[in-house]
C-alpha positions as CSV (number, residue, x, y, z in Angstrom):
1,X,-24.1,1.7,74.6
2,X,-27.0,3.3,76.8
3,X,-24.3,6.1,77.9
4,X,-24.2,7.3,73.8
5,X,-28.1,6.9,73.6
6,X,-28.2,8.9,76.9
7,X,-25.2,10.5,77.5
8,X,-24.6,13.0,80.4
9,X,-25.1,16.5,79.6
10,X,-21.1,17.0,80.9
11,X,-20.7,14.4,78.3
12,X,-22.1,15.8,75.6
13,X,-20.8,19.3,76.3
14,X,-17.7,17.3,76.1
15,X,-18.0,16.1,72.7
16,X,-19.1,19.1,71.0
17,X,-16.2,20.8,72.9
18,X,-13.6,19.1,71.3
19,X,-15.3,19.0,68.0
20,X,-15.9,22.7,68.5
21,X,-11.6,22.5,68.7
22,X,-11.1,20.4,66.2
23,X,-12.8,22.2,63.5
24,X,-10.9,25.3,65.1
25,X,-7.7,23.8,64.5
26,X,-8.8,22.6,61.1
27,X,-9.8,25.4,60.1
28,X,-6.6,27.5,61.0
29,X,-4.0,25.0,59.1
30,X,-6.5,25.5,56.0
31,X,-6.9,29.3,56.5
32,X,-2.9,29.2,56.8
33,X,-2.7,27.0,54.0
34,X,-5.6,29.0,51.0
35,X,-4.2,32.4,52.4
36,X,-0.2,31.5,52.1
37,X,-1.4,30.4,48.8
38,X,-3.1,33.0,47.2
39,X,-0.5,35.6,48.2
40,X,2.3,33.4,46.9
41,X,0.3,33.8,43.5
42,X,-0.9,37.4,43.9
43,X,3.0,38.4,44.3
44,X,4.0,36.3,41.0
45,X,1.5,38.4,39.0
46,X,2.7,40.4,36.4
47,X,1.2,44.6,37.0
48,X,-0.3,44.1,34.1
49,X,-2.1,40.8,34.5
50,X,-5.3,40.8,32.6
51,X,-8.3,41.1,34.7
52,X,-9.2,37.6,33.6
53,X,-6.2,36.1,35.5
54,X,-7.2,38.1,39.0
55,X,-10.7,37.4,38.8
56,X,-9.2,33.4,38.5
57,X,-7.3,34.1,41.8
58,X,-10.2,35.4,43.5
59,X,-12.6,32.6,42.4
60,X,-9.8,29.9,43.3
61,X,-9.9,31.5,46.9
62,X,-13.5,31.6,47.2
63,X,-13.4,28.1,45.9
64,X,-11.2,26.8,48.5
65,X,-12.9,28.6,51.2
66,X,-16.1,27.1,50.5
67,X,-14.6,23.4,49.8
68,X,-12.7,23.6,53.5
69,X,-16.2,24.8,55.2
70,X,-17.5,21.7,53.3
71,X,-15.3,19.5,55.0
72,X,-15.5,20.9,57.8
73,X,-19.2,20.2,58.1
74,X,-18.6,17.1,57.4
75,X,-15.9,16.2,60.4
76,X,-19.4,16.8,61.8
77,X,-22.1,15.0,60.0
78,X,-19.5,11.7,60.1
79,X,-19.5,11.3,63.6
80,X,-23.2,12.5,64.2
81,X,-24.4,9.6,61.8
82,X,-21.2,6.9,62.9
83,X,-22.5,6.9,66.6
84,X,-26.0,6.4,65.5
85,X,-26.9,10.3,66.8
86,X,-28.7,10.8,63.7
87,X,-29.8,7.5,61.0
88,X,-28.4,8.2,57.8
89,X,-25.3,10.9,57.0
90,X,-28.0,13.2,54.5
91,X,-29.7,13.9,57.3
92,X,-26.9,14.2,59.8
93,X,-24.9,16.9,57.4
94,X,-28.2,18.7,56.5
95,X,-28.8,19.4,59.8
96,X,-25.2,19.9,60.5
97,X,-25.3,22.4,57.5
98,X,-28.3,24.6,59.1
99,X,-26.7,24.3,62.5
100,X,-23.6,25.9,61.0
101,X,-24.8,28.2,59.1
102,X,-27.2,29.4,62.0
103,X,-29.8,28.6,59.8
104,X,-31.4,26.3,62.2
105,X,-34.9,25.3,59.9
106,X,-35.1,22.3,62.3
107,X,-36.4,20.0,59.8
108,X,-33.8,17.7,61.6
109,X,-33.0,17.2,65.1
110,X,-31.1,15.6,66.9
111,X,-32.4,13.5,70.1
112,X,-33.2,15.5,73.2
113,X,-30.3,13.5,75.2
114,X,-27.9,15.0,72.1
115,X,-29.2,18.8,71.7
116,X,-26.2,20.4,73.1
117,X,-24.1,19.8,70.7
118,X,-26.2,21.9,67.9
119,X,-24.9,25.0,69.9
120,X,-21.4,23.9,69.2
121,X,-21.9,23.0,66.1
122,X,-22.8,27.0,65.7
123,X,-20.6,28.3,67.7
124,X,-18.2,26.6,65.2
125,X,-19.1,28.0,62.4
126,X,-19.8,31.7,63.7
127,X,-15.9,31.4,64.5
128,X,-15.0,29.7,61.1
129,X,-17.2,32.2,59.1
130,X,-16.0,34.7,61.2
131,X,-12.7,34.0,60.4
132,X,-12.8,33.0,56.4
133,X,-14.6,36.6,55.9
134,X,-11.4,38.2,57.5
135,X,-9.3,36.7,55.1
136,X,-11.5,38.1,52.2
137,X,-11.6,41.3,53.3
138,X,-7.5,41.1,53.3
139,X,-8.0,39.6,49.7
140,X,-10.3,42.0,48.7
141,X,-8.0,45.1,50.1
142,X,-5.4,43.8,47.5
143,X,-7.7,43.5,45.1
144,X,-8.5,47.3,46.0
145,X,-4.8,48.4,45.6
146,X,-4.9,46.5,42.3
147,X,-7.9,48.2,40.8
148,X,-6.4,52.0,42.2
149,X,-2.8,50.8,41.1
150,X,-3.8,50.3,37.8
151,X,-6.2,53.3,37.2
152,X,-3.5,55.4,38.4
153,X,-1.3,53.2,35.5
154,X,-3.9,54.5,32.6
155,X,-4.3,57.8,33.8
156,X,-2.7,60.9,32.1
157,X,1.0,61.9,33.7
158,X,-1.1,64.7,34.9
159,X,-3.7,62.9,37.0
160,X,-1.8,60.4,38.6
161,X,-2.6,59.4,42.0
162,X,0.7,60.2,43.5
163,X,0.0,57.7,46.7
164,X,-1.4,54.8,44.7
């Protein structure tokens, strides 16, 4: 038990490594998973969907985006309170939720012998956020094509976009 209360720092770097992979790995089947998704759905919409029904897609995306960087956070915070690194798992996902977010308040720390793994805990979700805003800017570009496709749709034969 002394080597979790006190664990080397190759030790440590160890842990958040893998965690740092997990989450990775996590993040890439549910990134997969939301994106396969939503363009399964965007290509059943009718060119005339009402707005309403697009904005619904969009919000649906956003809303599994979010709930999958909430899980990932906690595959985090579980561990963090589980091996006693931090008392209770409020604390342990709040300051798993600032370390994420590069927020980094600090009105939680971990123990000096476990400081390491903050950085990793980062460097996770620099590449996760990273990532999840990549896939909305290839949401939003369809979203773009939308919007120009149907104001070329209501425009006079004469003022057609002739590439939209």
């Amino acid at each position: 038990m002394d080597q979790l209360q006190h664990p080397a720092p190759l030790l440590e770097v160890l842990a958040g490594t893998i965690g740092l992979v997990v989450i990775i790995i996590v993040h890439g089947a549910g990134i997969r998973t939301i994106n396969g998704r939503f363009n399964r759905s965007w290509a059943k919409l009718p060119r005339r969907a009402g707005y309403w029904r697009v904005n619904l897609l969009l919000t649906v995306a956003i809303g599994a985006l979010t709930l999958l960087h909430l899980v990932e956070t906690l595959m985090w915070a579980a561990p963090l309170h589980l091996l006693g690194i931090v008392p209770n798992l409020r604390d342990s996902y709040y300051y798993v939720l600032e370390s994420y977010t590069t927020l980094g308040e600090g009105n939680v720390s971990l123990p000096p012998d476990w400081r390491l793994i903050g950085p990793m805990i980062a460097m996770s979700g620099l590449f996760t956020f990273g990532w999840t805003c990549s896939v909305l800017v290839s949401i939003m570009t369809d979203f773009a094509k939308f919007d120009r496709s149907r104001a070329s749709d209501d425009a006079p034969p004469g003022e057609r976009d002739p590439h939209g």
